[in-house]
C-alpha positions as a Markdown table, in Angstrom:
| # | Residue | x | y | z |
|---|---|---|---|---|
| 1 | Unk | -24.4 | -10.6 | -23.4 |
| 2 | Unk | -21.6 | -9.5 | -25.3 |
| 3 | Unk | -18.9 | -11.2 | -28.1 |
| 4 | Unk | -16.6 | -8.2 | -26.4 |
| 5 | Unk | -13.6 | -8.9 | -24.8 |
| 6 | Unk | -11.4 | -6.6 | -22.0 |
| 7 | Unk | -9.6 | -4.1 | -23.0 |
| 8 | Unk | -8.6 | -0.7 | -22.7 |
| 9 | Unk | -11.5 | 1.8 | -22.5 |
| 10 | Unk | -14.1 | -0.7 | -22.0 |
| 11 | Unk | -16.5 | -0.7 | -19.0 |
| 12 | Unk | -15.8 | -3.7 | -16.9 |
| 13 | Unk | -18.6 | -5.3 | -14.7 |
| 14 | Unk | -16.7 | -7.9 | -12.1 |
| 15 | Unk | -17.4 | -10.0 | -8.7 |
| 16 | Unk | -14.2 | -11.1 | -7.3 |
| 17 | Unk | -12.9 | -11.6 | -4.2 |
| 18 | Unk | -9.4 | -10.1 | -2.6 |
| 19 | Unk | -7.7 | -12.9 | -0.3 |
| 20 | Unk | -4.9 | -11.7 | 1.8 |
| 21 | Unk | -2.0 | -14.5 | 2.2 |
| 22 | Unk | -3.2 | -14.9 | 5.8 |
| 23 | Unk | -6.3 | -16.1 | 4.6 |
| 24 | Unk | -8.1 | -12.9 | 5.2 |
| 25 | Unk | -10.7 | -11.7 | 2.8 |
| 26 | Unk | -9.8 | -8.2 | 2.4 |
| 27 | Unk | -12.7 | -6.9 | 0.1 |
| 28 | Unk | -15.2 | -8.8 | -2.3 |
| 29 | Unk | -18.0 | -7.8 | -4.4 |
| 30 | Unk | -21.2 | -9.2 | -5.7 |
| 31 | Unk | -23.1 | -9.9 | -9.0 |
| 32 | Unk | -25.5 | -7.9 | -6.8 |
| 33 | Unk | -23.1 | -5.1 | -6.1 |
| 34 | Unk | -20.4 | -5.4 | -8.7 |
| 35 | Unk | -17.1 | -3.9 | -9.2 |
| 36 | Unk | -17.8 | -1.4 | -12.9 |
| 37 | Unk | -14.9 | 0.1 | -13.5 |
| 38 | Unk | -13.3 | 1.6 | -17.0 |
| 39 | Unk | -10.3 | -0.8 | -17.7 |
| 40 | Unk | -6.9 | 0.5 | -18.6 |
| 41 | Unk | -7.4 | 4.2 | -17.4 |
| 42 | Unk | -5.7 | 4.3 | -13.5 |
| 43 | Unk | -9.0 | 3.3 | -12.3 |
| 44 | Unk | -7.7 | -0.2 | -10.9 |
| 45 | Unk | -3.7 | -1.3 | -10.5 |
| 46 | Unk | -1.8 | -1.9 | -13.7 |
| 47 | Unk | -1.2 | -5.2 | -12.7 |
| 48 | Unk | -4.8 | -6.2 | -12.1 |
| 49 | Unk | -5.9 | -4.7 | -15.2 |
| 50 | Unk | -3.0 | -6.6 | -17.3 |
| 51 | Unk | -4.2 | -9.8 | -15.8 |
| 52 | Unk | -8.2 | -9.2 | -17.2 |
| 53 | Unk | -6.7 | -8.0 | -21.0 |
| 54 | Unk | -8.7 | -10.2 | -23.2 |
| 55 | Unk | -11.0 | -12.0 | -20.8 |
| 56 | Unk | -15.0 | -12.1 | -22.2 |
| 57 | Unk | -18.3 | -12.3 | -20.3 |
| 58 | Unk | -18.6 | -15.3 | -18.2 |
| 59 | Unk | -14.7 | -16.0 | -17.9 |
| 60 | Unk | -13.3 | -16.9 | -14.6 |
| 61 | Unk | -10.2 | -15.5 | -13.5 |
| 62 | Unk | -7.9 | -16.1 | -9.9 |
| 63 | Unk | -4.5 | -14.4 | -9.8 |
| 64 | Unk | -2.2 | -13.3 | -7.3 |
| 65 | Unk | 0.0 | -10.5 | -7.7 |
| 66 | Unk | 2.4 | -9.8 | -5.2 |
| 67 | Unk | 2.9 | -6.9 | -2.7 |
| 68 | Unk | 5.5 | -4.9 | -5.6 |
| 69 | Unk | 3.1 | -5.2 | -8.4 |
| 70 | Unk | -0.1 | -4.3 | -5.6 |
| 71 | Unk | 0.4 | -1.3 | -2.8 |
| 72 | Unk | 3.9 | -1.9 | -2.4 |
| 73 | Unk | 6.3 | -2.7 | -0.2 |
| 74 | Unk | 4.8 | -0.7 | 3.7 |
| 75 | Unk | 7.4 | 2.2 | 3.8 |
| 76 | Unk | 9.2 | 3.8 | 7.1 |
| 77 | Unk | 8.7 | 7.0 | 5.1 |
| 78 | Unk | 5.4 | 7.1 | 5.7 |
| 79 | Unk | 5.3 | 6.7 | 9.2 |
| 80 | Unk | 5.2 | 10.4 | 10.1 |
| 81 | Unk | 5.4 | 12.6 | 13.6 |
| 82 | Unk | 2.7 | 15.7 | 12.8 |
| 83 | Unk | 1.7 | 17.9 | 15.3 |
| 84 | Unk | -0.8 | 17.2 | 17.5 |
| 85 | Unk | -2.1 | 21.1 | 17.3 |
| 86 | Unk | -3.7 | 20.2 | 13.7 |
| 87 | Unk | -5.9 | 18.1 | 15.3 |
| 88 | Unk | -7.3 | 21.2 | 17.5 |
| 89 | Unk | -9.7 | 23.9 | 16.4 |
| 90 | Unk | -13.7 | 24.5 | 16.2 |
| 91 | Unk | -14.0 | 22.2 | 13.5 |
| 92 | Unk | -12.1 | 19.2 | 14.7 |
| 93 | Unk | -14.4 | 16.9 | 16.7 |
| 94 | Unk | -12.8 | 16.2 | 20.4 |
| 95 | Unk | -12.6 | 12.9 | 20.2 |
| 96 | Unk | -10.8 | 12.7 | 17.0 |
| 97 | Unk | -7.4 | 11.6 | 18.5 |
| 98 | Unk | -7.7 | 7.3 | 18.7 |
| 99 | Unk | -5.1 | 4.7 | 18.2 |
| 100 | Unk | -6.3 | 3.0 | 15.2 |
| 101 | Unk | -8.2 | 5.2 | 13.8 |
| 102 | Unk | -8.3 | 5.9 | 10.0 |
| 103 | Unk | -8.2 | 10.1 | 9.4 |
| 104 | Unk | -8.8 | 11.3 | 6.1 |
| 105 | Unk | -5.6 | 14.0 | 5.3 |
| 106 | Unk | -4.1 | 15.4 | 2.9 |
| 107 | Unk | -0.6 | 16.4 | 1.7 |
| 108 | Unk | 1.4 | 19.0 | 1.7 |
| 109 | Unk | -0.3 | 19.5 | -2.6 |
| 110 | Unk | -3.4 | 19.1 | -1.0 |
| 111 | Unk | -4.3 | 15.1 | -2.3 |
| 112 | Unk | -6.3 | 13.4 | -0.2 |
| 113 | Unk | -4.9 | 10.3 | 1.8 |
| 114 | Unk | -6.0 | 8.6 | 4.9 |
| 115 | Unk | -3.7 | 7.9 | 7.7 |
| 116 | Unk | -3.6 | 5.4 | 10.6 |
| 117 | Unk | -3.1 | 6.6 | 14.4 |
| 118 | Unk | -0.3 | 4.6 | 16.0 |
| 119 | Unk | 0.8 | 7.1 | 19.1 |
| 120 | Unk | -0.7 | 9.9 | 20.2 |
| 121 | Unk | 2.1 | 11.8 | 22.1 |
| 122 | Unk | 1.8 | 15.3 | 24.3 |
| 123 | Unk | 3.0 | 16.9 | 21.5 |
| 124 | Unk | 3.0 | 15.1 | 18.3 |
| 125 | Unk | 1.1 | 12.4 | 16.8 |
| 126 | Unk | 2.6 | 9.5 | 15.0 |
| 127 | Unk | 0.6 | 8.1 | 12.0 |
| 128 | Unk | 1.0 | 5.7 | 9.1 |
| 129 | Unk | 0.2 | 6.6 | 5.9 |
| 130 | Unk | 1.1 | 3.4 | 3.8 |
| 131 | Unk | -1.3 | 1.9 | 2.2 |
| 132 | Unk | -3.7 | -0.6 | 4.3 |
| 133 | Unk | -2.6 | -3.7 | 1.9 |
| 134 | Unk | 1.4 | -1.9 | 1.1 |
| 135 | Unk | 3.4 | -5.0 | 1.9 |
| 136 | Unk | 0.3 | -7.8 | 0.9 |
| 137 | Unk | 0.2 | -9.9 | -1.7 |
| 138 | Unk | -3.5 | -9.8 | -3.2 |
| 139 | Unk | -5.1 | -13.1 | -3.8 |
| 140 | Unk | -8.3 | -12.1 | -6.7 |
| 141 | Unk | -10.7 | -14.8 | -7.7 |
| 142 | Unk | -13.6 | -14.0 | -9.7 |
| 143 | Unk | -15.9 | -13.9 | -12.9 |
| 144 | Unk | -16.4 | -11.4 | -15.6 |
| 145 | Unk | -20.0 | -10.2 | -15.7 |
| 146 | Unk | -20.4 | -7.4 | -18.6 |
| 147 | Unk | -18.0 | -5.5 | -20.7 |
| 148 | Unk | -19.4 | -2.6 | -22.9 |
| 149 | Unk | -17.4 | 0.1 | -24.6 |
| 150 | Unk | -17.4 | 3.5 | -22.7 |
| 151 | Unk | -19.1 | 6.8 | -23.4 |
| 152 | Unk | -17.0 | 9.7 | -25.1 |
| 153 | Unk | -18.8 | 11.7 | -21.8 |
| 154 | Unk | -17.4 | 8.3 | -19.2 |
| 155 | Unk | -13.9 | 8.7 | -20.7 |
| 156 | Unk | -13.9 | 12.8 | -20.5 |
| 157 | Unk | -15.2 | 12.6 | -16.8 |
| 158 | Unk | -12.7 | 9.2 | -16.1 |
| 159 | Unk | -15.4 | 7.5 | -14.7 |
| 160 | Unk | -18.4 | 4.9 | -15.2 |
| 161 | Unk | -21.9 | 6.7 | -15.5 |
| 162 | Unk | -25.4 | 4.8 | -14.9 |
| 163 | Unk | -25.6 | 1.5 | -13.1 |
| 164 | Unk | -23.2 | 0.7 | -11.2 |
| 165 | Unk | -21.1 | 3.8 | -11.7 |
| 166 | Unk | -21.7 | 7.6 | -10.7 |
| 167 | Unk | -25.3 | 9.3 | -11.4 |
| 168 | Unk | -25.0 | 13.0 | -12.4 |
């Protein structure tokens, strides 16, 4: 175990729990299947990583931080009428089109972004694109399970390597 404690450019090992205020439990992971993450680099909000700054190994942590300092406040502006011929073509399964549904999109830059089907129309389709949680307050509960310092090669790449993190 290490004397280390959290801090930017560290790798971070974590299970926690996510608790919507409607008692929900939005995501969780294990000390099986641990959140590794490197802390202080955009990898995780700024608020949840401000809240972690100088825990150690074995420390327990359970914080809330409100729907601001989370996803933000769910927007009108991101409820958006696209037409429905994008969603035609060769490529584009026929069953694509669902209320509900989650479709990977991206903007008008070409950053990737998921969006939620709320009306298909004859013409258009409506869709959401505000965060799932935009508008929650996140509930996390949890316990520090390794810090390490990162690799010059994790912090070039901005992203955990080996266990836990991305094999290349």
């Amino acid at each position: 175990m290490s004397a280390q404690t959290i801090a930017p450019n560290k790798v971070v090992s974590l299970s926690y729990t996510l608790m919507l205020n409607s008692g929900e439990l939005a995501d969780e992971a294990t000390a099986d299947q641990p959140l590794v993450f490197i802390h202080g680099i955009g990898q995780t909000l700024p608020a949840f990583d401000d809240q972690l700054d100088g825990l150690s190994v074995g420390d327990t942590f359970s914080f809330t931080l409100s729907a601001e300092d989370g996803y933000g406040e769910s927007s009108p502006n991101y409820v958006v009428e696209i037409p429905k011929n994008i969603f035609e073509g060769p490529d584009v399964p026929d069953d694509i089109l669902e209320i509900g549904a989650t479709l990977p999109m991206q903007d008008q830059d070409g950053n990737p972004m998921d969006g939620v089907v709320l009306e298909i129309g004859e013409d258009t389709v409506t869709m959401d694109f505000n965060h799932p949680l935009a508008g929650e307050a996140l509930g996390f509960s949890g316990t520090v399970l390794d810090i390490r310092e990162a690799t010059q090669e994790e912090l070039d790449h901005g992203h955990v390597h080996g266990e836990g993190g991305i094999e290349h």
